[in-house]
C-alpha positions, 0 to 999 in steps of 0.5 A: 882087486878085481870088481863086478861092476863099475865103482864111481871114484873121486880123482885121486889128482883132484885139487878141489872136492865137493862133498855136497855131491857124492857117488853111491856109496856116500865116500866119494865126492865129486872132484871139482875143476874149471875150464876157461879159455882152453885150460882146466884150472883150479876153483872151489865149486862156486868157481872162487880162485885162490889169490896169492897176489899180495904175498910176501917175500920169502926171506921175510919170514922168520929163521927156522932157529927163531920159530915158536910153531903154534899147533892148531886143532880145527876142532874147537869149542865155545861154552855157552854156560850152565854147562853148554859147549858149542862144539864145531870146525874153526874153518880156515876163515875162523883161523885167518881171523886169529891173523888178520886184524882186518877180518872177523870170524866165522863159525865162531864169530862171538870168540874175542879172538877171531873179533875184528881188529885183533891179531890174536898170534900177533898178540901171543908172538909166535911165528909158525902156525902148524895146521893140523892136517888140513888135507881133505878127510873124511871124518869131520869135526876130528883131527884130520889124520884120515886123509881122503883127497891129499892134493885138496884142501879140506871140504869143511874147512872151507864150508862155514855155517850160513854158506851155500857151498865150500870155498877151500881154496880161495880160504886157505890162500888167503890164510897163508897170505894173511901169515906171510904178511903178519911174518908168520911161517905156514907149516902143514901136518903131512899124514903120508903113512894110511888114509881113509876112503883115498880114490886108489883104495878103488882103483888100484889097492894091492899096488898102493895099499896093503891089507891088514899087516898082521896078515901079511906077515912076509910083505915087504910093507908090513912092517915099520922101520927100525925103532930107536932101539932098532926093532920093529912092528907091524904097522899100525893103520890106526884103523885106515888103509896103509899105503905101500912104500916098498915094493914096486910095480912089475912094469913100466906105468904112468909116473905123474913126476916125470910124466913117462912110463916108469917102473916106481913104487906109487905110493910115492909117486902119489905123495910126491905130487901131493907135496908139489901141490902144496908147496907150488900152488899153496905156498907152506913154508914147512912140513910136520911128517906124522908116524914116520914109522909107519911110513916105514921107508927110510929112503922114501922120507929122505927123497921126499925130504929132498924134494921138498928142499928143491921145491922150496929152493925153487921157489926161492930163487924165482924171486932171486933172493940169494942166500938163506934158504935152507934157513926158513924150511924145515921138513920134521918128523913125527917118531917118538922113539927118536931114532938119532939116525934119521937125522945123522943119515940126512933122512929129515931136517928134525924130529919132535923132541917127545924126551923134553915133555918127558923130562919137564913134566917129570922136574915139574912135579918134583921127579925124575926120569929115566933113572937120572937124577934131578938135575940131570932131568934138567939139564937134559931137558934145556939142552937137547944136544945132551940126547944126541941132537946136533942142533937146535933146530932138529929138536921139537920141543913141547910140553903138550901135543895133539897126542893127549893119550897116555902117561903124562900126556894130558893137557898141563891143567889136567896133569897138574890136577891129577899130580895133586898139584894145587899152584897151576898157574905157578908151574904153567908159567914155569913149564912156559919159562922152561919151554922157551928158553930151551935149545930147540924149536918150541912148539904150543899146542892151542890153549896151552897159552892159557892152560886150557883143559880137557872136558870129555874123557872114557869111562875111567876119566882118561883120555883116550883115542876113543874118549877124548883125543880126536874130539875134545877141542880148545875151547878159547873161550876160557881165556876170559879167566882172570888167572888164564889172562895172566898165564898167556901174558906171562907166555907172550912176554917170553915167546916175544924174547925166545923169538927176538933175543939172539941169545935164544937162537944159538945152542950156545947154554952154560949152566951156572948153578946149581943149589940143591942143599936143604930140600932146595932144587935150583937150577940156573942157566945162561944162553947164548955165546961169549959175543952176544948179550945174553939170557940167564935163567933161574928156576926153582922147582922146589917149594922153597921160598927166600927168606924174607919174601919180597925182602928177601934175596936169592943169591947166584954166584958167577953171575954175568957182569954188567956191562957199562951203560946196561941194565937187567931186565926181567922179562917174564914181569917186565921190569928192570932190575935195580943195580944193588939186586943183580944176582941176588933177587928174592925167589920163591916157589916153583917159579923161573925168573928170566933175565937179559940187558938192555 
């Protein structure tokens, strides 16, 4: 688009951005860079530098078929009492403290879970953290998927209250340092389909951008790429500018990959320096790709799928470490429809498993889904494979998301409440049980480990983009709860077995029972192969209760033999299981036990 005048722009290369410093229109920080002896580096304002000195092996960090994935908001909350919140950003000091036992926190010091000495990831066991996108945005005190400056690091994030100026980069370095040494994998939420206030917006729109779609009916970027069910939409920028992934430029220009003069599609050019930035310089270990269907072009998300692959392979083999790399990286896309073919045709490494939600917040309830009956709702639920997924570790799985709007999509305390049920902590710890016992990747959402619930709605009590969604953070605090306490207990015990018991990391999964006579609905499945120990789980989503009570006893034909000189433990009470009760425990309402030897 041509311009009257000069318009001042951040670098759209810029690794680091000062948002204290802005061209006139208030949109546009400067770009921050170092010289020093003879070279232009990398530096936050005050001239910090990122130190990965103290990093880790690779092949230290946990297999991609043993990942819980913990999935952090950077907007969170303190109550304050008498109804007070103190709303602000966990910045990536906040965060490290939630890794580091060594370090405390920062805006939100006073939380427990960021005090000194304690490693609150370390203490729940998961071992991937997925940071919502911590690219530059241009909205604060949001979600991030606004991305403004996609090589840099997000201004805020690095800026905590008391501080004269941003240290984002040498901040999220020692993050990552601080996972690799608590054996935690750093995945990063890559929004790749729009961004807001992005420098080529001014420099070069109609080549990296498309207007509003619904007015450009007939470009080849309007629309998305083809749905489950193979239709497709116009694009939705959620209100940001769409990058272009389709059509080309009509002459040769500057390729920052190859570093000639190429004729390419920019746009992914752009975003394929993005990704080396950060898997080079930052060092990620995996990749969540939002609306992937607004991305909307196949064969770009299969290259940059493969790209990241090489960058991790390259990576890799600079500390010759042999086999298993394509074992720690996985490149997972966001697509509810789930289109199968985008894992069949290699295009990404998994999908989020949005059927699993669907399916056990239904059978948590009492109900079914998708016109199937109860136990196949189950049945499909713990064995993605039965919805088309090859393995394991194509299948996100998740009883939340950061996307809270919509039908049964609210955090699990508020679904509970609005589905009249009255025994919360009962059905958290079996959605928990079912969620970490499933084939596939498991994923928490923030404060799901204590059943942490919504606070702000729209004006019909619903959360929405507008009421809620963006802008309604975990509040951490309410993990002082007595009955809160026990439910992240009760998920740590599991997430410690999903994440150590081999059992759990193959696909391997036999149902063994089945019970729904007399209003019963029971359900009982082993995990793992024939050579392995391994994993039974019995679950009741029904209101029956043994009879008898803790007297009483729940009897489970085709039960594994025990093993001599084994014994059953229960993990979800951590107990063993006296010999004369295998198989045969008393069990009572919505709950699941789950059991291994030792």
């Amino acid at each position: 688009r041509s311009l009257s005048r000069t318009v001042r722009c951040t670098d759209p290369a810029a690794h680091t951005v000062d948002w204290r410093l802005t061209a006139d229109s208030g949109n546009q920080p400067a770009a921050v860079v170092r010289f020093s002896g003879g070279r232009l580096t990398v530096c936050d304002p005050g001239g910090e530098r990122p130190d990965f000195s103290g990093d880790v092996p690779l092949n230290r960090l946990p297999q991609n078929n043993s990942l819980v994935i913990y999935e952090l908001p950077t907007a969170w909350t303190n109550s304050q009492g008498q109804g007070h919140r103190e709303l602000g950003v966990g910045t990536f000091r906040d965060v490290r403290a939630m890794v580091d036992e060594t370090v405390g926190g920062a805006n939100f010091a006073s939380l427990p879970v960021v005090e000194r000495g304690r490693s609150y990831l370390s203490e729940l066991g998961a071992n991937a953290l997925e940071l919502l996108p911590p690219a530059d945005s241009f909205f604060k005190r949001e979600w991030g998927y606004d991305t403004a400056h996609f090589l840099a690091p997000d201004h805020d994030l690095g800026f905590p209250e008391g501080k004269t100026s941003s240290t984002a980069i040498a901040d999220i370095a020692a993050l990552v340092v601080a996972c690799h040494h608590h054996g935690i994998r750093f995945f990063v939420d890559m929004v790749m389909a729009f961004g807001r206030v992005e420098p080529y917006q001014t420099i070069d729109f109609d080549n990296f951008c498309i207007g509003d779609p619904k007015d450009h009916r007939e470009d080849p970027d309007a629309l998305t790429s083809g749905r489950a069910d193979g239709h497709q939409d116009i694009r939705d920028g959620f209100g940001s500018t769409l990058f272009r992934y389709t059509r080309e430029l009509d002459a040769p220009a500057y390729d920052p990959i190859s570093g000639q003069n190429a004729v390419t599609v920019p746009a992914r050019q752009h975003m394929y320096s993005y990704l080396t930035r950060w898997m080079r310089d930052l060092r990620i270990d995996g990749i969540r790709m939002d609306s992937v269907e607004n991305v909307a072009n196949w064969d770009f998300i299969r290259d940059f799928k493969n790209r990241a692959h090489d960058l991790w392979n390259e990576r890799w083999a600079a500390q010759a470490l042999g086999e298993g790399a394509d074992e720690r990286f996985l490149v997972v896309g966001e697509e509810l429809s789930e289109p199968m073919a985008l894992l069949t045709q290699g295009r990404l490494d998994g999908l989020w498993n949005d059927k699993f939600r669907a399916l056990i917040r239904a059978a948590l309830i009492g109900l079914t889904e998708d016109g199937l009956n109860f136990e196949e709702t189950v049945r499909r639920a713990i064995d993605c494979r039965a919805l088309g997924f090859i393995q394991g570790t194509q299948a996100i799985n998740y009883l939340t998301s950061h996307d809270v709007e919509g039908f049964r999509r609210e955090r699990l305390f508020n679904f509970f409440s609005s589905s009249g049920v009255t025994d919360i902590e009962r059905r958290v710890k079996l959605a928990f049980a079912c969620l970490l016992t499933a084939v596939g990747v498991p994923m928490i959402l923030a404060g799901e480990e204590f059943a942490d619930q919504h606070d702000r709605f729209d004006s019909q009590g619903h959360v929405t983009q507008d009421g809620g969604k963006q802008v309604d953070p975990v509040d951490f605090s309410r993990l002082g709860d007595d009955w809160r306490r026990r439910i992240f207990e009760y998920v740590a015990r599991l997430v410690k077995a999903r994440t150590e018991i081999p059992a759990l990391s193959v696909d391997d999964t036999t149902f063994i029972h089945t019970d729904f006579n007399d209003g019963k609905r029971v359900l009982v499945w082993r995990r793992g192969n024939d050579t392995q120990t391994p994993a039974v789980v019995i679950a009741n989503f029904s209101d029956f209760v043994s009879d008898g009570g803790l007297a009483g006893e729940y009897r489970v034909p085709n039960w594994p033999a025990t093993p001599p000189g084994k014994r059953w433990r229960e993990i979800t009470q951590d107990r063993l299981v006296a010999p004369e009760f295998v198989g045969r425990e008393p069990l009572f309402s919505w709950e699941a036990k789950v059991y291994t030897l030792v």
